[in-house]
C-alpha positions in Angstrom: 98.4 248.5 29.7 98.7 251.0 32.7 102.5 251.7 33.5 101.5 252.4 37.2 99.0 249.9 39.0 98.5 252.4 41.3 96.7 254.9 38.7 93.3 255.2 40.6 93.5 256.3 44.2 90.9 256.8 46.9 90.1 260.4 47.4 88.1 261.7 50.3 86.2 264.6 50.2 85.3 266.8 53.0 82.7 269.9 53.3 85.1 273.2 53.4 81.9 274.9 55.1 81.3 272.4 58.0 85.2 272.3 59.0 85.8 276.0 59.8 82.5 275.6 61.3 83.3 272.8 63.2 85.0 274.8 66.2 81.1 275.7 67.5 79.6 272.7 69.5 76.0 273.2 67.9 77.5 271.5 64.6 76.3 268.4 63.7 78.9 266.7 61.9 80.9 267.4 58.6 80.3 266.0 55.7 82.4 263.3 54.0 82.3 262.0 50.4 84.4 258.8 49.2 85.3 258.9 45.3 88.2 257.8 43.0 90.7 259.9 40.6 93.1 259.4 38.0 96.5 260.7 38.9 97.7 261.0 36.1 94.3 263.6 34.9 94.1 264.9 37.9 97.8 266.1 40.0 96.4 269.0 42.1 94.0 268.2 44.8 90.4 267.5 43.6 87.3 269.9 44.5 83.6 269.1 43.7 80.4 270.6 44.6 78.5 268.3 46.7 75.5 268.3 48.7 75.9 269.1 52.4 73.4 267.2 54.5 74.3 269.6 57.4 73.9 272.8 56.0 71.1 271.7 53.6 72.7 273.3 51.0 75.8 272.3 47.9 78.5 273.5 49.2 82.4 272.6 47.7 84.1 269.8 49.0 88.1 269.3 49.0 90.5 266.7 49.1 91.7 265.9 52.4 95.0 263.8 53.3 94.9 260.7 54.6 
């Protein structure tokens, strides 16, 4: 048995591209992935390449704080 019920946590992922673009008002949006980790495997703050539906490209994706 897990010592920690708390061993998965929600992670949410958000385009690094789209945020520092996000300051121009032509953006579209930024793009937001929901996923889970394992704490214990994974400490530091997760990054994934993703696809981007608003730059039409894969772009890497990073943890965000919620």
């Amino acid at each position: 048995m897990a010592k920690g019920k708390d061993v998965l946590v929600k992670a949410i992922l958000e385009c690094t591209g789209c945020v520092r673009k996000s300051l121009n008002k032509g953006s579209r949006g930024v793009s937001i992935y929901i996923t889970q980790k394992n704490r214990h495997n994974t400490p530091s703050w997760l990054e994934l390449q993703k696809f981007c539906p608003y730059r039409y490209q894969h772009t890497i994706h990073g943890e965000i704080k919620k």
